[in-house]
DRENVEXFI-169721 format. One record per residue: residue in three letters; chain; x, y, z of N, C-alpha, C in turn. Coordinates in pm, whole numbers, plus 50000, padded with zeros to 5 digits. Atoms other than C-alpha are relative to their C-alpha. Example, Ala and Ser with C-alpha at 12.3 -4.5 7.8 and 13.67 -1.06 7.14 Angstrom:
# residues 2
+--------+--------+-------+-------+-------+-------+-------+-------+-------+-------+-------+
! residu ! chaine !  n.xx !  n.yy !  n.zz ! ca.xx ! ca.yy ! ca.zz !  c.xx !  c.yy !  c.zz !
+--------+--------+-------+-------+-------+-------+-------+-------+-------+-------+-------+
!    ALA !      A ! 50089 ! 49881 ! 50000 ! 51230 ! 49550 ! 50780 ! 50090 ! 50120 ! 50000 !
!    SER !      A ! 49918 ! 49881 ! 49994 ! 51367 ! 49894 ! 50714 ! 49923 ! 50109 ! 50073 !
+--------+--------+-------+-------+-------+-------+-------+-------+-------+-------+-------+
# end
This chain:
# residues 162
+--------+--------+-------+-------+-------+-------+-------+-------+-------+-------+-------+
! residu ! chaine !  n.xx !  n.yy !  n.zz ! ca.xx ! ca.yy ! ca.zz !  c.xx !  c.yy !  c.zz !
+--------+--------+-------+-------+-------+-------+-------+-------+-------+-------+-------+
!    UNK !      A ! 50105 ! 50097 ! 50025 ! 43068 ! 36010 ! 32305 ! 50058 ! 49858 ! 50011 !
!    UNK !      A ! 49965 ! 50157 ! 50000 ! 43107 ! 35641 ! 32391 ! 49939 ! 49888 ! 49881 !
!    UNK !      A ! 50022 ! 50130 ! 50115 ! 43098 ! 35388 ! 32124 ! 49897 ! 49916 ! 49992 !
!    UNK !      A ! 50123 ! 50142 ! 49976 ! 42804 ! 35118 ! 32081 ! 50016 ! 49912 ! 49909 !
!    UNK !      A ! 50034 ! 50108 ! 50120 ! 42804 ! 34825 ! 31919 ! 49872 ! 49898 ! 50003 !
!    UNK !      A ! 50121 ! 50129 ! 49998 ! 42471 ! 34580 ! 31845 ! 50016 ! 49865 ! 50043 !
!    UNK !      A ! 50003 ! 50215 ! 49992 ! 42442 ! 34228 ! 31966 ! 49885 ! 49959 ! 49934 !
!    UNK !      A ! 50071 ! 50125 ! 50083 ! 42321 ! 34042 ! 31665 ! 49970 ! 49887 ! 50007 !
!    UNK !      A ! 50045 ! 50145 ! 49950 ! 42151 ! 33751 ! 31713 ! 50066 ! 49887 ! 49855 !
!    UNK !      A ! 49962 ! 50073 ! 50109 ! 42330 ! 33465 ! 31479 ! 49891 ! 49875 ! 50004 !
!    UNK !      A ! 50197 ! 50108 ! 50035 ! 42119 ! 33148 ! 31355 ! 50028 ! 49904 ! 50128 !
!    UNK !      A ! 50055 ! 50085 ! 49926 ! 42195 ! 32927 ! 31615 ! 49972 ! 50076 ! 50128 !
!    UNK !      A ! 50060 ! 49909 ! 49884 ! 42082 ! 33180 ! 31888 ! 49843 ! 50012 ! 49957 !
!    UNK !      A ! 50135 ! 49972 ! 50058 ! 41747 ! 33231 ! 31655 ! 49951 ! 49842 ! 50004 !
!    UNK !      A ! 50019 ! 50133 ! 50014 ! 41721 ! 32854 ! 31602 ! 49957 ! 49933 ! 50209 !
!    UNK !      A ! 50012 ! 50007 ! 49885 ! 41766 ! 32779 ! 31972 ! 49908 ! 50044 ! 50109 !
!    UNK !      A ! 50149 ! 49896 ! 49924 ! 41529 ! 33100 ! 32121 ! 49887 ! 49924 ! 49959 !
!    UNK !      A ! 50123 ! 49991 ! 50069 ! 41263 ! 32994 ! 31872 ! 49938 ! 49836 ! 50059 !
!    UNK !      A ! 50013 ! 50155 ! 49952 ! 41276 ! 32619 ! 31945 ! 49938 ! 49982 ! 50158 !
!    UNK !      A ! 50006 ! 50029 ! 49867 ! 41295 ! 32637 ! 32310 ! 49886 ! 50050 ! 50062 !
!    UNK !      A ! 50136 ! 49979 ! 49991 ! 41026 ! 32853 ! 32333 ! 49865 ! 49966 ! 49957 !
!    UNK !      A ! 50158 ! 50039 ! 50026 ! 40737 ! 32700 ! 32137 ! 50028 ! 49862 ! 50053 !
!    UNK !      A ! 50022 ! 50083 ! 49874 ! 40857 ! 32380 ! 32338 ! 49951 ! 50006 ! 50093 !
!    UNK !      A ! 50072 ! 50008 ! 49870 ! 40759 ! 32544 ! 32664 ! 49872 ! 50037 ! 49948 !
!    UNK !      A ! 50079 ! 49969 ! 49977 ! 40501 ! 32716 ! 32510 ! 49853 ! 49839 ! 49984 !
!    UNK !      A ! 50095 ! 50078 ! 49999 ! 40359 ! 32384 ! 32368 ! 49950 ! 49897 ! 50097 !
!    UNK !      A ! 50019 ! 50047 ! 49933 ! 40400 ! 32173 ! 32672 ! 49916 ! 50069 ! 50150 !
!    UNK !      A ! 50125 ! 49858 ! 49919 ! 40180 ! 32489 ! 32874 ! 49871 ! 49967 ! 49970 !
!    UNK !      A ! 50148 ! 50064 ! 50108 ! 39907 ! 32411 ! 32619 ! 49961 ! 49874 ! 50013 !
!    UNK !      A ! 50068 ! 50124 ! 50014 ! 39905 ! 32065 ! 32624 ! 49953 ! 49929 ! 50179 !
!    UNK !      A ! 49995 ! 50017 ! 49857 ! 39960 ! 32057 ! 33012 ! 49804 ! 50057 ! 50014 !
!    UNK !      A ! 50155 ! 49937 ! 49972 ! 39621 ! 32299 ! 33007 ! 49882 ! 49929 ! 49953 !
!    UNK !      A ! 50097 ! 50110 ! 50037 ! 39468 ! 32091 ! 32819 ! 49929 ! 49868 ! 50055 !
!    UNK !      A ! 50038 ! 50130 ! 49960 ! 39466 ! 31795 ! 33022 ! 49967 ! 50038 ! 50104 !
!    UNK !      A ! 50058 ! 49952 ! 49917 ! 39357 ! 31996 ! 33276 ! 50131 ! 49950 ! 50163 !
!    UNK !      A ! 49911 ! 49959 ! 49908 ! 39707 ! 32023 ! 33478 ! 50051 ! 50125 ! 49994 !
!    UNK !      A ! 49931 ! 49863 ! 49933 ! 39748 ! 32362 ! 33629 ! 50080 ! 50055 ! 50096 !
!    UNK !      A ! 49917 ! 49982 ! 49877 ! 39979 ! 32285 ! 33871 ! 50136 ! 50106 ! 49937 !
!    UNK !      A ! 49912 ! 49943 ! 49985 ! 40310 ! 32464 ! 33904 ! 50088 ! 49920 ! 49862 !
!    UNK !      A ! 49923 ! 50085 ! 50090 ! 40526 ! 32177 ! 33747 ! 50003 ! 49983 ! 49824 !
!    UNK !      A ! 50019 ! 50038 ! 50183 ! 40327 ! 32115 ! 33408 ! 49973 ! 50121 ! 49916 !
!    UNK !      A ! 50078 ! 49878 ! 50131 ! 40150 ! 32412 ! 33315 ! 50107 ! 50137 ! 50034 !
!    UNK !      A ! 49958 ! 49888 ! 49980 ! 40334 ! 32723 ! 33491 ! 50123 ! 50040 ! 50000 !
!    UNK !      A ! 49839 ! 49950 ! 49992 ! 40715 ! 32659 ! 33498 ! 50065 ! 50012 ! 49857 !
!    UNK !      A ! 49990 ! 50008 ! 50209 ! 40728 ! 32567 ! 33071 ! 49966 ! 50146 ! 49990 !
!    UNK !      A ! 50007 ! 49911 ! 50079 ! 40592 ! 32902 ! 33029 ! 50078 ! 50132 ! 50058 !
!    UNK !      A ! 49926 ! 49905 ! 49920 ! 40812 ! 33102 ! 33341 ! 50165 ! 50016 ! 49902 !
!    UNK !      A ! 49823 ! 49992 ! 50013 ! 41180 ! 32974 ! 33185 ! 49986 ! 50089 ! 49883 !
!    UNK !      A ! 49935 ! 49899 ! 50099 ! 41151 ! 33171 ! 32828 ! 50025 ! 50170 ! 50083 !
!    UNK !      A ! 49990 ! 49884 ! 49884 ! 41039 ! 33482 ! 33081 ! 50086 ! 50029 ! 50054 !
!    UNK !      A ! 49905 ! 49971 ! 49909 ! 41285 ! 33423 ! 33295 ! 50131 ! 50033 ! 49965 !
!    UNK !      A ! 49921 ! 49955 ! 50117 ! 41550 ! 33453 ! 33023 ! 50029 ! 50095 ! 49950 !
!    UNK !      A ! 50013 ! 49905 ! 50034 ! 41435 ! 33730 ! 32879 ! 50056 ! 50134 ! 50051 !
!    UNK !      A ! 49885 ! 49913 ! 49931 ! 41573 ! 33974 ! 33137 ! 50158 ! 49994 ! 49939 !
!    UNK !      A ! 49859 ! 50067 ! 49958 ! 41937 ! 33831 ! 33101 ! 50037 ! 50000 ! 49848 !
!    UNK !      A ! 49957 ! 49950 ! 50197 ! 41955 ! 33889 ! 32690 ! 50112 ! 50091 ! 50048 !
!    UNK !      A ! 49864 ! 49866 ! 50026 ! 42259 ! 34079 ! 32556 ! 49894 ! 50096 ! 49906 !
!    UNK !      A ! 50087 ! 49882 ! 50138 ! 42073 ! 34402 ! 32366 ! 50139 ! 50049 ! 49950 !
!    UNK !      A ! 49909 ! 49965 ! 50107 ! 42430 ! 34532 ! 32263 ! 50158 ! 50082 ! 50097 !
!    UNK !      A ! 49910 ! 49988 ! 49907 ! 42790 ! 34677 ! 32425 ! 50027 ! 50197 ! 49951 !
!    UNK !      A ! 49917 ! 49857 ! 50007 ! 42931 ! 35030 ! 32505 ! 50115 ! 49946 ! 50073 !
!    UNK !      A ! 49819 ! 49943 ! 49980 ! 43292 ! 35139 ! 32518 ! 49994 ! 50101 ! 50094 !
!    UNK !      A ! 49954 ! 49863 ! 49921 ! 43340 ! 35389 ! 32859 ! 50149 ! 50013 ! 50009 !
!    UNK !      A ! 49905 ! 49935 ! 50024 ! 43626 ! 35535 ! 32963 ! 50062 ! 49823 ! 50157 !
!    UNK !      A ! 50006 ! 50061 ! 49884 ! 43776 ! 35226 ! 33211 ! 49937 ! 49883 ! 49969 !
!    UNK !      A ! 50051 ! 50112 ! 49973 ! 43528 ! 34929 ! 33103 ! 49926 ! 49977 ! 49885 !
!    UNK !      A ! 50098 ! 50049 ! 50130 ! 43284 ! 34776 ! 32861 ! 49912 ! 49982 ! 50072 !
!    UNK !      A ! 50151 ! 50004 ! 49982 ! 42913 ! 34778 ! 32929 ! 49876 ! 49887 ! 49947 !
!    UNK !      A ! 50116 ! 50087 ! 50084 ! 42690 ! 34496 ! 32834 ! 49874 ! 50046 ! 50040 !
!    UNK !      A ! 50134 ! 49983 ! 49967 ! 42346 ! 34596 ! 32796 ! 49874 ! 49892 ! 49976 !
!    UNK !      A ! 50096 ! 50101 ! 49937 ! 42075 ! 34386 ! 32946 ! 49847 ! 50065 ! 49935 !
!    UNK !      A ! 50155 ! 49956 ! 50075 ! 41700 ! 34413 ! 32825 ! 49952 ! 50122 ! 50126 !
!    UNK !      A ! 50050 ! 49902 ! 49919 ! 41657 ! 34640 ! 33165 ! 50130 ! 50062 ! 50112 !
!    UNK !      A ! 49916 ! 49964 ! 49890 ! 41982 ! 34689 ! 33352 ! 50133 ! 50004 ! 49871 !
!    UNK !      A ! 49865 ! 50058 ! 50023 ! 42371 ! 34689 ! 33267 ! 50120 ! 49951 ! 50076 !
!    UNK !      A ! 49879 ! 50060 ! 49950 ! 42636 ! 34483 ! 33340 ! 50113 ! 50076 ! 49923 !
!    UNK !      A ! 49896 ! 49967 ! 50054 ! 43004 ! 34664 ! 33340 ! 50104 ! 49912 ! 50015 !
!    UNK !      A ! 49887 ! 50043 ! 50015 ! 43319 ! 34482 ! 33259 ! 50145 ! 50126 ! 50028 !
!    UNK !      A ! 49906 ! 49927 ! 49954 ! 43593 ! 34654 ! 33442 ! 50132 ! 49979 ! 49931 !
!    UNK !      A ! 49909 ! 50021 ! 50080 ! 43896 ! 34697 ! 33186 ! 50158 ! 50013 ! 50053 !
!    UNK !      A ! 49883 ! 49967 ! 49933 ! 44196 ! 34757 ! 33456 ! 50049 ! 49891 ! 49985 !
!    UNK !      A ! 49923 ! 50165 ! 50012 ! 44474 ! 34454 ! 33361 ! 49992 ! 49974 ! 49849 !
!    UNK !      A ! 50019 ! 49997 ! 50176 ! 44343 ! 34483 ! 32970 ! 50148 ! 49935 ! 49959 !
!    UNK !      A ! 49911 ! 50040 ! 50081 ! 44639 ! 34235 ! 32786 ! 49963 ! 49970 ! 49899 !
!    UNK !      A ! 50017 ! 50032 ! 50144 ! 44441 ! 34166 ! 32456 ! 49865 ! 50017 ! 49973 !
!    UNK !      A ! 50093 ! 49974 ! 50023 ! 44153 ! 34223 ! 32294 ! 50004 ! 49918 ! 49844 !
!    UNK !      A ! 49985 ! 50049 ! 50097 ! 44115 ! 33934 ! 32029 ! 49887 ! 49936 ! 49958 !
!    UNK !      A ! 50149 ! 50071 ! 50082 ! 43857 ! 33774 ! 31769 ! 50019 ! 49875 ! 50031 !
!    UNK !      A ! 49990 ! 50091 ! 49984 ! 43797 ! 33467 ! 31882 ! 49886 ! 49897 ! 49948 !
!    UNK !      A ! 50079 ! 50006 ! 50057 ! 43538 ! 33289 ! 31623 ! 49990 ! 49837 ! 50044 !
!    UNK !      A ! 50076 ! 50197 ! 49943 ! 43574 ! 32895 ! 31739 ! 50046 ! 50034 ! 50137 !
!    UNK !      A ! 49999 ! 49966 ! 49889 ! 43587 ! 33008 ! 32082 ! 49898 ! 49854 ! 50114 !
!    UNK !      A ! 50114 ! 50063 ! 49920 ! 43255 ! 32807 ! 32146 ! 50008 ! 49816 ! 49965 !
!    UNK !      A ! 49948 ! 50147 ! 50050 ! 43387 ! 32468 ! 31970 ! 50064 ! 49922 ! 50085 !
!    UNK !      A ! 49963 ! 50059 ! 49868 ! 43398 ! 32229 ! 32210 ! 50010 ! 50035 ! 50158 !
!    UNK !      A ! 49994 ! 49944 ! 49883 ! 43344 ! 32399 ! 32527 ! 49888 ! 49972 ! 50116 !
!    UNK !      A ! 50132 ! 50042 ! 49868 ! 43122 ! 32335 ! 32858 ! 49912 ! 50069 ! 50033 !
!    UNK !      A ! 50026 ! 49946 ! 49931 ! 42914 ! 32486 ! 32980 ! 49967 ! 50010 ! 50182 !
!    UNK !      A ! 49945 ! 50041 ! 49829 ! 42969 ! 32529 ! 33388 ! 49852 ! 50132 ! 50034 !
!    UNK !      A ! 50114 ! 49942 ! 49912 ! 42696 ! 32775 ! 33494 ! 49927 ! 50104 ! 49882 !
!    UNK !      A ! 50092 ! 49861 ! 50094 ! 42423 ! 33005 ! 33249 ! 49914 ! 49942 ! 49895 !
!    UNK !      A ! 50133 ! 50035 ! 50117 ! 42193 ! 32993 ! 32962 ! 50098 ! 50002 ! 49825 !
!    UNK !      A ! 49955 ! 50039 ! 50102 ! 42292 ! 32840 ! 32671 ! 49944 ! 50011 ! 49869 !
!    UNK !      A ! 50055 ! 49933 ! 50122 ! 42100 ! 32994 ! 32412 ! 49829 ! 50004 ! 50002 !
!    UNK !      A ! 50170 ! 49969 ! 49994 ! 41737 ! 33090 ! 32499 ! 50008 ! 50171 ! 50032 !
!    UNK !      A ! 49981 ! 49851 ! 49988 ! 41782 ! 33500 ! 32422 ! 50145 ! 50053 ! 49983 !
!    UNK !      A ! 49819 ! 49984 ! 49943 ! 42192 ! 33455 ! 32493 ! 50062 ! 49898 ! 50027 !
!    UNK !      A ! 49908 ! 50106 ! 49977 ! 42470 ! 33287 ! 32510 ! 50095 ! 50070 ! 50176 !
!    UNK !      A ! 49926 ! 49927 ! 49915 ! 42556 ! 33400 ! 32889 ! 50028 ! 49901 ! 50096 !
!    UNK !      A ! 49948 ! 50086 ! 49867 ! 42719 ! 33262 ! 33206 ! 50161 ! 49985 ! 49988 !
!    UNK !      A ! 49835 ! 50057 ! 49978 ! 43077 ! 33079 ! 33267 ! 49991 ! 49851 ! 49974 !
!    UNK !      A ! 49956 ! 50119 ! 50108 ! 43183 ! 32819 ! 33015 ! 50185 ! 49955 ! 50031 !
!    UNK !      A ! 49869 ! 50028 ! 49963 ! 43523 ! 32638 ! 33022 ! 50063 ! 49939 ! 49828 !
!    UNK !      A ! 49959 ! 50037 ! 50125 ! 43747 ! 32534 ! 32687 ! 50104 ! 49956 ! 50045 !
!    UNK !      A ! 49831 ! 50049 ! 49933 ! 44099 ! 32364 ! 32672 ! 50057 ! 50080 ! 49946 !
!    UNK !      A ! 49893 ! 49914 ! 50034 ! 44238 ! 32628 ! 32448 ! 49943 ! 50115 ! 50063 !
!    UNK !      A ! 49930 ! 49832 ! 49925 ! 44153 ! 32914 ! 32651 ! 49942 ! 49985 ! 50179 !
!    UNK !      A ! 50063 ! 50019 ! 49857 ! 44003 ! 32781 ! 32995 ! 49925 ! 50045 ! 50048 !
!    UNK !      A ! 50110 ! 49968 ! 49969 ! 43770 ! 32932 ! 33233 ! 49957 ! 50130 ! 49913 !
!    UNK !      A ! 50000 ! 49852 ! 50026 ! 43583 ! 33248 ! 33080 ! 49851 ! 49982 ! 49987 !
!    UNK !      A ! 50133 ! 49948 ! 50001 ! 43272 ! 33451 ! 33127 ! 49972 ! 50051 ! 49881 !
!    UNK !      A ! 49991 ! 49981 ! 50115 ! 43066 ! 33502 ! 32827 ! 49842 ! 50063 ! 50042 !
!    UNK !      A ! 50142 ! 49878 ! 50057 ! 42763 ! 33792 ! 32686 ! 50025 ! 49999 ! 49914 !
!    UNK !      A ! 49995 ! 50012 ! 50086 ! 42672 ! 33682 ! 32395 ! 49890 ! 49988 ! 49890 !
!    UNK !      A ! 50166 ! 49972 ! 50107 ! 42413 ! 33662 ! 32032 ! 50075 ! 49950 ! 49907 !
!    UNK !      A ! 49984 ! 50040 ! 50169 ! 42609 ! 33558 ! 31777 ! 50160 ! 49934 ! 50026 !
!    UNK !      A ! 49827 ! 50095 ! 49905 ! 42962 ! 33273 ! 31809 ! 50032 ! 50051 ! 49848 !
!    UNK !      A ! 49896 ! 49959 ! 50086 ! 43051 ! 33421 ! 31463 ! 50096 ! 50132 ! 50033 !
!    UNK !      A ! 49928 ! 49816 ! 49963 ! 43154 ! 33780 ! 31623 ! 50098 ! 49984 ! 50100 !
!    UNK !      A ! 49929 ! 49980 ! 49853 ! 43341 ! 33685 ! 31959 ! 50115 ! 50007 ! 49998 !
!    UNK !      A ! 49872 ! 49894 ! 49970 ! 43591 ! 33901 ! 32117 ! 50021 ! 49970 ! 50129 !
!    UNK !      A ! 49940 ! 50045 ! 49861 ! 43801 ! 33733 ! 32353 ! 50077 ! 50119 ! 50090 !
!    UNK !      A ! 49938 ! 49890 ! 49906 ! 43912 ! 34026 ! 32620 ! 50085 ! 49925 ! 50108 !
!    UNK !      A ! 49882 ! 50085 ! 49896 ! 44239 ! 33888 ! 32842 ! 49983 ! 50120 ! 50101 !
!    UNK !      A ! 49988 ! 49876 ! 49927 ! 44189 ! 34117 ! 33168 ! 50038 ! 49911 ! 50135 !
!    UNK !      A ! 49928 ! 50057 ! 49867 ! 44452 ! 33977 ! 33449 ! 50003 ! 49840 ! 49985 !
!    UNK !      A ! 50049 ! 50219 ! 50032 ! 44380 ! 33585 ! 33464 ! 49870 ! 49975 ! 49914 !
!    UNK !      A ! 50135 ! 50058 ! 49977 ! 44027 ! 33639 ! 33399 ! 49965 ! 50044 ! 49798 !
!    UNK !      A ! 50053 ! 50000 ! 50135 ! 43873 ! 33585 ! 33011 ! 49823 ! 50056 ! 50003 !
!    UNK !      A ! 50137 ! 49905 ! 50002 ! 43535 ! 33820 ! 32931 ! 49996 ! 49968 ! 49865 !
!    UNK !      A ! 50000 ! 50101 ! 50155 ! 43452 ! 33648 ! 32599 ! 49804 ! 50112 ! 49934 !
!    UNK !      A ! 50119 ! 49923 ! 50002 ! 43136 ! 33921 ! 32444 ! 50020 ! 49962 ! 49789 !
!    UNK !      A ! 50011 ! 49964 ! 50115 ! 43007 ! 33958 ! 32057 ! 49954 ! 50090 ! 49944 !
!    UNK !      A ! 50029 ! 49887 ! 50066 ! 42988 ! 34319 ! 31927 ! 49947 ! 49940 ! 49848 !
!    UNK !      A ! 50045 ! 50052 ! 50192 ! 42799 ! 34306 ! 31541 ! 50160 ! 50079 ! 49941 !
!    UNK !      A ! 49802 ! 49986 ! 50114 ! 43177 ! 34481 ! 31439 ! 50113 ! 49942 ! 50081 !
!    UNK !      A ! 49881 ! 50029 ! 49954 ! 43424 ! 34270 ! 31596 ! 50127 ! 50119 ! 50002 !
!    UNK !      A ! 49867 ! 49900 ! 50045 ! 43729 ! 34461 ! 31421 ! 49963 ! 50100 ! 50073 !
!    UNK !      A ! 50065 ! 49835 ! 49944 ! 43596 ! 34811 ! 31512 ! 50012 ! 50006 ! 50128 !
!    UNK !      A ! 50030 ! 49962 ! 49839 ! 43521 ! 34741 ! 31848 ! 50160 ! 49970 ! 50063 !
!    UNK !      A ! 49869 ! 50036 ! 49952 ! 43871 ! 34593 ! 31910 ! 50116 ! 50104 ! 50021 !
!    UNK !      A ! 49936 ! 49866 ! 50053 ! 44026 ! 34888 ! 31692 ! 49982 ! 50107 ! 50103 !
!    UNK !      A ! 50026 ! 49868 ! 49920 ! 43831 ! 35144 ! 31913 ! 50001 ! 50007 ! 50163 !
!    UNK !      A ! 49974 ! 50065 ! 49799 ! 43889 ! 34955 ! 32293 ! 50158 ! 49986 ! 49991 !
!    UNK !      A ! 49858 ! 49949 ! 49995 ! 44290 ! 34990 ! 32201 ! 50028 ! 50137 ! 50019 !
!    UNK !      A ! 49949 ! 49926 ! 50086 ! 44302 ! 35283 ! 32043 ! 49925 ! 50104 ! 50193 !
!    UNK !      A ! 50049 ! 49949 ! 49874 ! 44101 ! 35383 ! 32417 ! 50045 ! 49988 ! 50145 !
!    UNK !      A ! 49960 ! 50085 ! 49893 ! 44219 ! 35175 ! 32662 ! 50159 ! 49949 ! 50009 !
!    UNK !      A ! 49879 ! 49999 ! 49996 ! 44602 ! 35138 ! 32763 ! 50001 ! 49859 ! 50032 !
!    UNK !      A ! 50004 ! 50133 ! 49986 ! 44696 ! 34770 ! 32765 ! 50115 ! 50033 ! 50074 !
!    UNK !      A ! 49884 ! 50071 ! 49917 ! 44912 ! 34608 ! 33035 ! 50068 ! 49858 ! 50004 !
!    UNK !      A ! 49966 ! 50137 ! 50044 ! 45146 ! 34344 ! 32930 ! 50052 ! 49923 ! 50160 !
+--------+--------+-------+-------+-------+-------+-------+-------+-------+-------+-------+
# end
């Protein structure tokens, strides 16, 4: 049996979703109101939460070989060949860029950049849980709801290469 862990949503992921969405939804409304139904005012405010929604983290499996992020309808696998660490990394998101993805409307996903750990791809719900994964050059930055556990049980699975 392969492992699962939840992606918990933390408050500024709830704060952020909730916000961003009754923004578009209210600028939809007020757009309709004034009797603009074009594309621009009324129809794209209420496409971006939508469009988001796909691209959520729902939660991660452990296979034999990789980690699994699961998507609201698909999954993305993280290929674990090169595995050198598997560490908690809780100010991970302190101070960091973002260079391409969604910055908290459902997820924290895309490719972000930091000075203490540089480029890295991130699937994420919650910046108190994150589990920095070192695999070759490349940083896979995810937040299981058990950090420890999941770390404990992706060693205790997975042969690291120093």
């Amino acid at each position: 049996m392969n492992p699962s862990f939840k992606a918990n949503w933390g408050r500024p992921l709830i704060l952020i979703s909730t916000v961003a969405t009754l923004i578009c939804l209210g600028v939809a409304i007020h757009s309709w109101q004034r009797g603009h139904h074009g594309l621009l005012r009324f129809w794209l405010p209420l496409l971006l939460p939508f469009t988001a929604l796909p691209f959520m983290v729902c939660g991660y499996r452990i296979e034999p070989g990789k980690v699994m992020v699961r998507r609201l309808f698909w999954e993305t696998g993280i290929p674990l060949a090169g595995l050198t660490s598997a560490e908690r990394e809780p100010e991970i998101m302190k101070g960091c860029l973002r260079l391409c993805g969604n910055g908290g409307i459902f997820s924290f996903t895309g490719w972000y950049w930091s000075r203490t750990c540089g480029m890295f791809r991130l699937f994420a719900t919650n910046t108190q849980d994150m589990v920095a994964l070192k695999i070759g050059r490349k940083t896979i930055v995810i937040s299981p709801d058990r950090p420890s556990e999941f770390i404990a049980t992706l060693e205790e699975r997975q042969p690291r290469h120093e």
